[in-house]
C-alpha positions as a Markdown table, in Angstrom:
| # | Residue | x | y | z |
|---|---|---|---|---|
| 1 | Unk | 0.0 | 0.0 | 0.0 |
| 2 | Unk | 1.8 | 2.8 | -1.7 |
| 3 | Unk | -0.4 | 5.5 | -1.0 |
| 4 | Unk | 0.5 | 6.8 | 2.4 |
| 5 | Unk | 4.0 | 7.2 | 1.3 |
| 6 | Unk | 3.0 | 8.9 | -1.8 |
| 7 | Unk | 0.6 | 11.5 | -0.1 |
| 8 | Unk | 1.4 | 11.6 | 3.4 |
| 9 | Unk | -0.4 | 15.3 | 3.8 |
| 10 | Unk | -3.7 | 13.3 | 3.1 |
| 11 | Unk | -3.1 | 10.3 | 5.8 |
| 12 | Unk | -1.7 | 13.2 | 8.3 |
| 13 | Unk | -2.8 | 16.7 | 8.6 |
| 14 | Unk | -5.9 | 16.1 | 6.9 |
| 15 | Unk | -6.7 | 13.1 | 8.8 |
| 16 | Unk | -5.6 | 14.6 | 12.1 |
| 17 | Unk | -7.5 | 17.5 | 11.7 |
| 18 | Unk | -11.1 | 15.9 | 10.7 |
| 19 | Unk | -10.4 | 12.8 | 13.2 |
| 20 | Unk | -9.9 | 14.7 | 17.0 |
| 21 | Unk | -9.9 | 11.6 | 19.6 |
| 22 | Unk | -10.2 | 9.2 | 16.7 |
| 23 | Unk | -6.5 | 10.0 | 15.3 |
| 24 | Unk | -5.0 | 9.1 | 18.5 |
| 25 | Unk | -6.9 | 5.2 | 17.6 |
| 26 | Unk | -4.9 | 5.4 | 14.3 |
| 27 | Unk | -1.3 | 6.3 | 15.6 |
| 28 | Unk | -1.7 | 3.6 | 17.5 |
| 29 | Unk | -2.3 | 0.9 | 14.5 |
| 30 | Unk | 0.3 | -1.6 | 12.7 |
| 31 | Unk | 1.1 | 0.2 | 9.2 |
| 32 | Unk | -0.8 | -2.4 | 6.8 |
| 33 | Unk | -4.1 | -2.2 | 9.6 |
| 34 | Unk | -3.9 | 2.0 | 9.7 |
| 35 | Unk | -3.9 | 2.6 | 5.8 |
| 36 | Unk | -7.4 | 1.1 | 5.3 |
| 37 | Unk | -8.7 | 2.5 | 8.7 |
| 38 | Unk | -7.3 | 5.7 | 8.4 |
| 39 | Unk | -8.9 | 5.9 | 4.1 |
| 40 | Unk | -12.1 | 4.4 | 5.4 |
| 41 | Unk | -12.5 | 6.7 | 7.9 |
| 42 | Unk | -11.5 | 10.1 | 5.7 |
| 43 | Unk | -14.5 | 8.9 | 3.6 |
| 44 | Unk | -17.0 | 8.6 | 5.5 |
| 45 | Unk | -15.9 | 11.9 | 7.2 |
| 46 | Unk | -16.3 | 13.2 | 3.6 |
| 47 | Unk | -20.0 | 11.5 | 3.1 |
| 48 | Unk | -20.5 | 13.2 | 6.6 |
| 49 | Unk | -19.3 | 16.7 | 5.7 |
| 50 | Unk | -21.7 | 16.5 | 2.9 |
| 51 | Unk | -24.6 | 15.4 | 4.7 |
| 52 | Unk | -24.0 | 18.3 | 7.1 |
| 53 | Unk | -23.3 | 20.9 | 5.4 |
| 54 | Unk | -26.9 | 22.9 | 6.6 |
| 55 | Unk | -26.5 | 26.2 | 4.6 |
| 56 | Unk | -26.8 | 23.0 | 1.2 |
| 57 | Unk | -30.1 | 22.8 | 0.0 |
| 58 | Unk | -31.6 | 19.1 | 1.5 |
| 59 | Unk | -32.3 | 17.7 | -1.9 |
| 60 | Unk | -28.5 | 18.9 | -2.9 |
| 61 | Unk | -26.9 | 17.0 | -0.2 |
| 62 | Unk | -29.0 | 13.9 | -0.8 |
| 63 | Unk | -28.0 | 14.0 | -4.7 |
| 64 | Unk | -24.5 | 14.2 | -3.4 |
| 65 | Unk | -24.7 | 11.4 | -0.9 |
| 66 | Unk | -26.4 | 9.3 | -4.0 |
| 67 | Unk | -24.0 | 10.0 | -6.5 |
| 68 | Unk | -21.3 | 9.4 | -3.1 |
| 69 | Unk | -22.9 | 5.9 | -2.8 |
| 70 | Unk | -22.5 | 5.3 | -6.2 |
| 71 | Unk | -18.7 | 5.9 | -6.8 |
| 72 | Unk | -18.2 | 3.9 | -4.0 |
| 73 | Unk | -19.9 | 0.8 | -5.2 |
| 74 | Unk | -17.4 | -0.7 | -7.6 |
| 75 | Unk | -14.5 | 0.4 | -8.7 |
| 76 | Unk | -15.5 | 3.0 | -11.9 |
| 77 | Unk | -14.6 | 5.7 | -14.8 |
| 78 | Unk | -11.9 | 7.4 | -13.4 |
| 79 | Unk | -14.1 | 10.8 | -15.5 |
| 80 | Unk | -17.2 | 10.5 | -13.0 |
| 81 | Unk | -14.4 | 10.4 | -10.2 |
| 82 | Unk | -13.3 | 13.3 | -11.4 |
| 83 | Unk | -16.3 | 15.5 | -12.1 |
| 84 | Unk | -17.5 | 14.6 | -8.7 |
| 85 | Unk | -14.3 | 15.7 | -7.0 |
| 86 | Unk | -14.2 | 19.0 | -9.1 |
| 87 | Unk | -17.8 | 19.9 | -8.8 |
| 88 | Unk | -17.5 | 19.5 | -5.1 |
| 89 | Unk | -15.7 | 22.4 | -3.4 |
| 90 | Unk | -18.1 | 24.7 | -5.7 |
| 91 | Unk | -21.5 | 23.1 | -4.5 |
| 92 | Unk | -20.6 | 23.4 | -0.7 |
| 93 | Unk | -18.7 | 26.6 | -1.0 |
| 94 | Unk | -20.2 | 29.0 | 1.9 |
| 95 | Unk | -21.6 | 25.9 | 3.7 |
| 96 | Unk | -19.4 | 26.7 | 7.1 |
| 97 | Unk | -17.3 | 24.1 | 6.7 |
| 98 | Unk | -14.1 | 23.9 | 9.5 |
| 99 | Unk | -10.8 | 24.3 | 7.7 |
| 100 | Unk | -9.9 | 20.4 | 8.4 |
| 101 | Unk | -13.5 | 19.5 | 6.4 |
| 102 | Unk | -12.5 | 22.3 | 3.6 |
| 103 | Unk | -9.3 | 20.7 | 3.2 |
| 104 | Unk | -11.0 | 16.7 | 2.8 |
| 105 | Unk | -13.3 | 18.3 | 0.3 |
| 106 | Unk | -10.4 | 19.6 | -2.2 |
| 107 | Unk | -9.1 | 16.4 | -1.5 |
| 108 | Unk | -12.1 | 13.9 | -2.2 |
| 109 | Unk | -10.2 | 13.4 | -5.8 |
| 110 | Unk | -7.1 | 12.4 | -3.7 |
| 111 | Unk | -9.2 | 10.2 | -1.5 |
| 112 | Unk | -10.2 | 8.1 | -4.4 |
| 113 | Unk | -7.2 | 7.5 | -5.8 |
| 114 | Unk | -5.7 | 6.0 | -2.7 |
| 115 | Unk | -8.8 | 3.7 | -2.6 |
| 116 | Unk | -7.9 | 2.6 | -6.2 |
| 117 | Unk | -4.3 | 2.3 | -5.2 |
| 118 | Unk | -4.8 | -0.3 | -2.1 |
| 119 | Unk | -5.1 | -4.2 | -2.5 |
| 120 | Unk | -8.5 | -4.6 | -4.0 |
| 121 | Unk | -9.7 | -7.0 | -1.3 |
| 122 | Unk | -9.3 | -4.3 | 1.6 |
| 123 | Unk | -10.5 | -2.0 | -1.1 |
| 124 | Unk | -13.8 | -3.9 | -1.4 |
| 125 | Unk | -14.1 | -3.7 | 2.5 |
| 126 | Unk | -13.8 | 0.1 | 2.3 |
| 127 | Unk | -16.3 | 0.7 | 0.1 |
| 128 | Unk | -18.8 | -1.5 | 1.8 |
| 129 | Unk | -18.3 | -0.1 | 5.3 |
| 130 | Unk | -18.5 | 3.6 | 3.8 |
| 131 | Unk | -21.6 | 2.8 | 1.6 |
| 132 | Unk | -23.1 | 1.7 | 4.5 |
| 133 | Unk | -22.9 | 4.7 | 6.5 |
| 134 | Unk | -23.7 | 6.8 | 3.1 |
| 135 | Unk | -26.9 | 5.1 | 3.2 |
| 136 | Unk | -27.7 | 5.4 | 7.1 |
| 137 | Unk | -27.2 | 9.2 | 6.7 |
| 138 | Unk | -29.0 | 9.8 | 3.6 |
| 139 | Unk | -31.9 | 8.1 | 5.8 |
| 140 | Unk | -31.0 | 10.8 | 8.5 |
| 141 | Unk | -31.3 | 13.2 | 6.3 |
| 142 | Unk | -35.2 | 11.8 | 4.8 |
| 143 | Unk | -35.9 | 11.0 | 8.2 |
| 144 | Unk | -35.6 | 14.2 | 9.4 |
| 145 | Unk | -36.8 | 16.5 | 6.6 |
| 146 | Unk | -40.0 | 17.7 | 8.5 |
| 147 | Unk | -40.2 | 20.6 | 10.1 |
| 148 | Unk | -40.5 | 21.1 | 14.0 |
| 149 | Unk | -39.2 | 18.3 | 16.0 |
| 150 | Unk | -39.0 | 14.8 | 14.5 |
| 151 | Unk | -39.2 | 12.1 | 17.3 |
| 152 | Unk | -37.0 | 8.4 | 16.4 |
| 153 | Unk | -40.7 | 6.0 | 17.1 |
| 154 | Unk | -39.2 | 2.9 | 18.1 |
| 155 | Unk | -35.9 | 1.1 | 19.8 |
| 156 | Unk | -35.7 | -0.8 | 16.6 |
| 157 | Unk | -35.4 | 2.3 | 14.6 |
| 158 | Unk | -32.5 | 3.7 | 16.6 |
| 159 | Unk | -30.6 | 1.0 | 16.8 |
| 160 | Unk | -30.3 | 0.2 | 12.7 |
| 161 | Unk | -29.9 | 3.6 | 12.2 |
| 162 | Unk | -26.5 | 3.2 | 15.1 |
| 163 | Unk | -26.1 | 0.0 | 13.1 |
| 164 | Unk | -25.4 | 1.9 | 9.7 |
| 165 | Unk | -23.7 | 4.5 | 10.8 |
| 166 | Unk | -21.2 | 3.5 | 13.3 |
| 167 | Unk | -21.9 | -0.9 | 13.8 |
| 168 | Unk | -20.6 | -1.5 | 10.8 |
| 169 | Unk | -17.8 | 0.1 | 11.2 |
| 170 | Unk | -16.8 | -3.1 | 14.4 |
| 171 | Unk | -17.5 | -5.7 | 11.7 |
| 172 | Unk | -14.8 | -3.4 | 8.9 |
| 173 | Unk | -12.5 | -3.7 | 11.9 |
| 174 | Unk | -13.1 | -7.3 | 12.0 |
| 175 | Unk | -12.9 | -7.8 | 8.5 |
| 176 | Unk | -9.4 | -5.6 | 8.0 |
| 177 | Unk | -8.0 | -7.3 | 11.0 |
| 178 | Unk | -7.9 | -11.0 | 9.7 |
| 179 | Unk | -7.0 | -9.7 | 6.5 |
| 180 | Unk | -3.8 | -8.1 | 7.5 |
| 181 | Unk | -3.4 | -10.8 | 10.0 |
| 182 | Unk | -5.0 | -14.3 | 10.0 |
| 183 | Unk | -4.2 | -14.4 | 13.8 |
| 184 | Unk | -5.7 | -11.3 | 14.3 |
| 185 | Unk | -7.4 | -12.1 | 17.2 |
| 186 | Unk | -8.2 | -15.4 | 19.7 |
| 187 | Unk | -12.1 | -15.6 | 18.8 |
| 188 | Unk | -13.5 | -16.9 | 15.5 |
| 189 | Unk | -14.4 | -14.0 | 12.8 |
| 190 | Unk | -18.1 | -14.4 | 13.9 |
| 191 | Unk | -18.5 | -13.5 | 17.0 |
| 192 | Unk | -16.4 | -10.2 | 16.6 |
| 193 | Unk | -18.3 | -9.6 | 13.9 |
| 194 | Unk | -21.4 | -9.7 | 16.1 |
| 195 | Unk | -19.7 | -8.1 | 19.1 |
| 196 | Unk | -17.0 | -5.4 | 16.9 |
| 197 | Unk | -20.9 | -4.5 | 15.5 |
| 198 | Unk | -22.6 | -4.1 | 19.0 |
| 199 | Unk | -19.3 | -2.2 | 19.5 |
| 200 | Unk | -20.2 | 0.3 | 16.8 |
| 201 | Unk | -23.4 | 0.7 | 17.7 |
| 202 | Unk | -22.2 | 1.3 | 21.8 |
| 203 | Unk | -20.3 | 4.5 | 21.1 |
| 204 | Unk | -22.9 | 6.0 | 18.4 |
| 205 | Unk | -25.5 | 5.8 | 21.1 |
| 206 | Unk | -22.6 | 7.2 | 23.6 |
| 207 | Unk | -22.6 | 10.5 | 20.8 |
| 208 | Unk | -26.3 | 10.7 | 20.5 |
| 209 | Unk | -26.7 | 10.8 | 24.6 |
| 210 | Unk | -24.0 | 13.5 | 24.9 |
| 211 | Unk | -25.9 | 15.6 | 21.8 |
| 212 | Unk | -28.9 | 15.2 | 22.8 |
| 213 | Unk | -29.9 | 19.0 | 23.5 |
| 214 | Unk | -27.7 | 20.2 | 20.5 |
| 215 | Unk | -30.0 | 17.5 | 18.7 |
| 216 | Unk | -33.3 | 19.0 | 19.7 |
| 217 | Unk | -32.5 | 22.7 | 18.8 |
| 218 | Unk | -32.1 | 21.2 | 15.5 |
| 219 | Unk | -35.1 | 19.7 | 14.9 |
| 220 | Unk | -33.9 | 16.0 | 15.9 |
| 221 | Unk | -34.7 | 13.6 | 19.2 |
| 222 | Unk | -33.0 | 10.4 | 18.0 |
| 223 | Unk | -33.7 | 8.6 | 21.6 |
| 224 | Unk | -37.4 | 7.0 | 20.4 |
| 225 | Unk | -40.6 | 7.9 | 22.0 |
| 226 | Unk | -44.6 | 8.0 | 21.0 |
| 227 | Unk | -45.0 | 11.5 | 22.7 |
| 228 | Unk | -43.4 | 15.0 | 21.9 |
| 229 | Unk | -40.0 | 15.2 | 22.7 |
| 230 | Unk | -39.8 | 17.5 | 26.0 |
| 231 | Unk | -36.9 | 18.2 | 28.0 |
| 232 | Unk | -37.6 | 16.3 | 31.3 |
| 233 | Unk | -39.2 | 13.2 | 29.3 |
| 234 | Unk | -35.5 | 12.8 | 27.2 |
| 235 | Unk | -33.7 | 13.0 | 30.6 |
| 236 | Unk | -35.6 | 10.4 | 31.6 |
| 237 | Unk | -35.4 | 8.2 | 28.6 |
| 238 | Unk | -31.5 | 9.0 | 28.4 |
| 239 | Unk | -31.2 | 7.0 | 31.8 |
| 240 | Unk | -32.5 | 3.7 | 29.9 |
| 241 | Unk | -30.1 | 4.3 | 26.8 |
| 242 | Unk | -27.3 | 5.1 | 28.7 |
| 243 | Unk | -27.0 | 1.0 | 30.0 |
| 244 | Unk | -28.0 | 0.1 | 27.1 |
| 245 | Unk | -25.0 | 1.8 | 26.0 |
| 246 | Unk | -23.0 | 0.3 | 28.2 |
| 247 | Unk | -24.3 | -3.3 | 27.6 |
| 248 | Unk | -22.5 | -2.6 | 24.3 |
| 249 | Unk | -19.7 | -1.1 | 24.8 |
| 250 | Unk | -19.3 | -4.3 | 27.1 |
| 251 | Unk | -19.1 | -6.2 | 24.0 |
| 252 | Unk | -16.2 | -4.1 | 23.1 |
| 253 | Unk | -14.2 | -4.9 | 26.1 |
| 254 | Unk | -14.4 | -8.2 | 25.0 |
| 255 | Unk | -13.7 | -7.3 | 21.5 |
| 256 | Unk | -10.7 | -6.0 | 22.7 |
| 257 | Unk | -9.9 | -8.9 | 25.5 |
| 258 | Unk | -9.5 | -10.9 | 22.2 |
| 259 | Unk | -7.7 | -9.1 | 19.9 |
| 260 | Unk | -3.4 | -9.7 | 19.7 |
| 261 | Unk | -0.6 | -7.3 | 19.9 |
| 262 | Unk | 0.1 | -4.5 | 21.7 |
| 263 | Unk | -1.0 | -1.3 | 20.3 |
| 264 | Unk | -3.7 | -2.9 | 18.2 |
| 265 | Unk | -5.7 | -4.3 | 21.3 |
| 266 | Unk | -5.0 | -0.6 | 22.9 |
| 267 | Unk | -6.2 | 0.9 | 19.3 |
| 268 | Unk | -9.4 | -1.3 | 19.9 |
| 269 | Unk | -10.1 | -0.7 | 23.3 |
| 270 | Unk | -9.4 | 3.5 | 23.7 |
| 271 | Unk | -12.8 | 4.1 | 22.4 |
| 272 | Unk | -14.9 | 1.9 | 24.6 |
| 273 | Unk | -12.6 | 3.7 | 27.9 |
| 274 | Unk | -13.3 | 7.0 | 26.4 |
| 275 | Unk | -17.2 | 6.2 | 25.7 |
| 276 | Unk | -17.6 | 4.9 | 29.6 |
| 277 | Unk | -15.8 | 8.0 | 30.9 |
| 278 | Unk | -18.2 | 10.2 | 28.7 |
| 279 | Unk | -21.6 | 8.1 | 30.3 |
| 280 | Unk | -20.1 | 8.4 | 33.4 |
| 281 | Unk | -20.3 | 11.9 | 33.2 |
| 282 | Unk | -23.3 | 12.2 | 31.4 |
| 283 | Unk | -24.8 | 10.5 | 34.7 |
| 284 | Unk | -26.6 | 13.1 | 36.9 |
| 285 | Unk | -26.0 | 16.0 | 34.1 |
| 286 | Unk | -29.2 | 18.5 | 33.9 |
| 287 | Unk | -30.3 | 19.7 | 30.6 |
| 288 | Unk | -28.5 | 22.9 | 31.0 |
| 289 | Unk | -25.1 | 21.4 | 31.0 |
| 290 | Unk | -26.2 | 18.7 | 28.9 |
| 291 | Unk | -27.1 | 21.8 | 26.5 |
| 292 | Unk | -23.4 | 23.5 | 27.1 |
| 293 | Unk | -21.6 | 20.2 | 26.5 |
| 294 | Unk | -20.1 | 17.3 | 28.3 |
| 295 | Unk | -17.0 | 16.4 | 26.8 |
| 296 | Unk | -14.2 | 14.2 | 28.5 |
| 297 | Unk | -11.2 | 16.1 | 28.9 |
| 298 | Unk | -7.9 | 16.0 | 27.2 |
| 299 | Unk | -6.2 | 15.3 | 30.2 |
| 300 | Unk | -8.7 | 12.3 | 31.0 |
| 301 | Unk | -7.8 | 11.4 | 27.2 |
| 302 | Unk | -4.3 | 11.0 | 28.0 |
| 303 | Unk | -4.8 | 9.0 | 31.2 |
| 304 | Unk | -7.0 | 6.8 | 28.8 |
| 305 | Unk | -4.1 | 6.0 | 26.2 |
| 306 | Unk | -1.5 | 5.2 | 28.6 |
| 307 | Unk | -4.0 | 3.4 | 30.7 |
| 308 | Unk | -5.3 | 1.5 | 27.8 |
| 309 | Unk | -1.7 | 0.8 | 26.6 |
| 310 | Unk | -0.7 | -0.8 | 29.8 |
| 311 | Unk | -3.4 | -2.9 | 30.3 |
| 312 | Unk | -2.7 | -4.2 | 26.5 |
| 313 | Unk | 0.7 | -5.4 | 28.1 |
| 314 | Unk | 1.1 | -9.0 | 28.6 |
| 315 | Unk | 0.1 | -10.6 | 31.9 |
| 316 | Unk | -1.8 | -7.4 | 33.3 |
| 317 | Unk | -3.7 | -8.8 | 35.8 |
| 318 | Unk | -7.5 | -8.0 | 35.8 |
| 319 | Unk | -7.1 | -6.0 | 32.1 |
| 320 | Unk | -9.5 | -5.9 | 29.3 |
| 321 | Unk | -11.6 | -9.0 | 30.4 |
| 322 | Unk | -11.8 | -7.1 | 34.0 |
| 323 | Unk | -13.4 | -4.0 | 32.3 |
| 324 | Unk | -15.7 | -6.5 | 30.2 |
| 325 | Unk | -16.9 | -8.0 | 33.6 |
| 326 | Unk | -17.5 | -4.3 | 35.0 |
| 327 | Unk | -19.3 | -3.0 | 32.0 |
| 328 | Unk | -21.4 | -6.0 | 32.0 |
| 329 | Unk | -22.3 | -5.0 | 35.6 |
| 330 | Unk | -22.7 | -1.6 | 35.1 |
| 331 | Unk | -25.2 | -2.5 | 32.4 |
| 332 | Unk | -27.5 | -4.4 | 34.5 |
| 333 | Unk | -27.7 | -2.0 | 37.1 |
């Protein structure tokens, strides 16, 4: 895989500035493992920038997302590659984008060519897992085209939506692990399929409980309910998705329990520590803070790396399985 030694801007500053907590994940990553992760995840940061960009007119971004999907399908003319990554900067010009996103979106040309460039197995697991998520937020987007407050109706609906648009991403890990390394990890590819999915699905419902007010000024209550989403009713519904939340980030832990080497089982497991710390303090939090933010902080971040490092060491006692065991506890109660 060539391509991060031919552009190493793109797998870098780009990547480091779109990514935040994520990048530290990738540093930590065996080279042949971080070249697919890190192109998978510039993207579907790309589909996401797209699908976000407000000031777009809705039927705009969904064309975009489709014609997205569609590049990303099967390898294709190298033309519509090209007259998608031209036309873009000039369609979501003005759209408030952050300098990182700005940068990806004169990029998306650059993007492409290092998904042509990699070994076209991992490149077939690429394109699924970003297609994926292309299609659970071009849902988002339909989902939420009324006006006034649009309400999620049903468990069920959440969690397919967490499914597209962050589990898939546990069974892409899964998939790139075993085929960078066929002892990737000590548990058959199915059942960290099933649990690197559960993962997924964990820390998207982590993101959703800490947005929750930002959500609702915006028109969106993605925690499901029959009545009208009210303040005091969400806090209360938050307390039921929050262990469910940890139920699956439990299956992480164990994910990670599994997994071999090093930095890779640390890679796996910084998310799940940084996703407990953020429930932890989401616990007790009013709407008013909830409404100013509640963000781990970078401090707590880098107590998480070096403690998630050291209990990837060999012969830790307690280690990943013991966090399994706790989340599983915590879960329940």
């Amino acid at each position: 895989m060539a391509a991060v030694s031919h552009d190493r801007k793109l797998a870098s500053d780009v990547l480091k500035a779109v990514s935040r907590s994520f990048y530290l994940t990738l540093r930590l990553l065996p080279s042949g493992f971080r070249e697919p992760a890190s192109l998978g995840y510039l993207l579907a940061r790309l589909s996401d920038t797209i699908a976000d960009a407000g000031t777009v007119e809705l039927t705009t971004r969904r064309e975009l997302l489709g014609r997205l999907r569609g590049l990303l399908s099967a390898p294709g003319k190298r033309s519509d590659v090209q007259q998608f990554a031209q036309s873009l900067p000039g369609t979501l010009e003005g759209a408030g984008l952050s300098r990182g996103e700005w940068d990806l979106v004169l990029r998306c040309g650059d993007c492409f060519d290092w998904l042509e460039a990699v070994d076209r197995g991992v490149g077939k697991h690429v394109r699924k897992v970003v297609g994926t998520i292309t299609e659970g937020q071009a849902w988002d987007l339909e989902r939420f085209e009324r006006a006034g407050v649009v309400r999620l109706e049903t468990p069920e609906e959440l969690e397919l939506y967490a499914y597209r648009v962050a589990g898939c991403v546990g069974e892409f890990w899964t998939e790139i692990g075993f085929a960078c390394e066929e002892s990737f990890a000590r548990e058959s590819r199915q059942n960290l399929l099933e649990w690197g999915a559960n993962y997924g699905k964990g820390l998207q419902l982590v993101n959703i409980l800490r947005d929750v007010a930002e959500d609702l000024e915006r028109g969106r209550c993605y925690l499901p309910g029959p009545e009208s989403a009210r303040p005091a009713s969400l806090l209360e519904a938050a307390g039921e998705w929050r262990g469910r939340a940890r139920e699956l980030l439990a299956d992480g832990f164990r994910y990670t329990a599994s997994v071999r080497g090093v930095t890779l089982r640390a890679a796996t497991g910084l998310p799940a520590v940084l996703g407990v710390k953020t429930l932890d303090r989401l616990e007790g939090a009013g709407w008013e803070e909830l409404a100013h933010g509640v963000k781990v902080s970078r401090s707590q971040v880098r107590r998480a790396l070096a403690g998630s490092l050291a209990r990837s060491l060999p012969g830790v006692p307690g280690s990943w399985g013991g966090l399994y065991r706790q989340a599983c506890q915590a879960g329940k109660s």
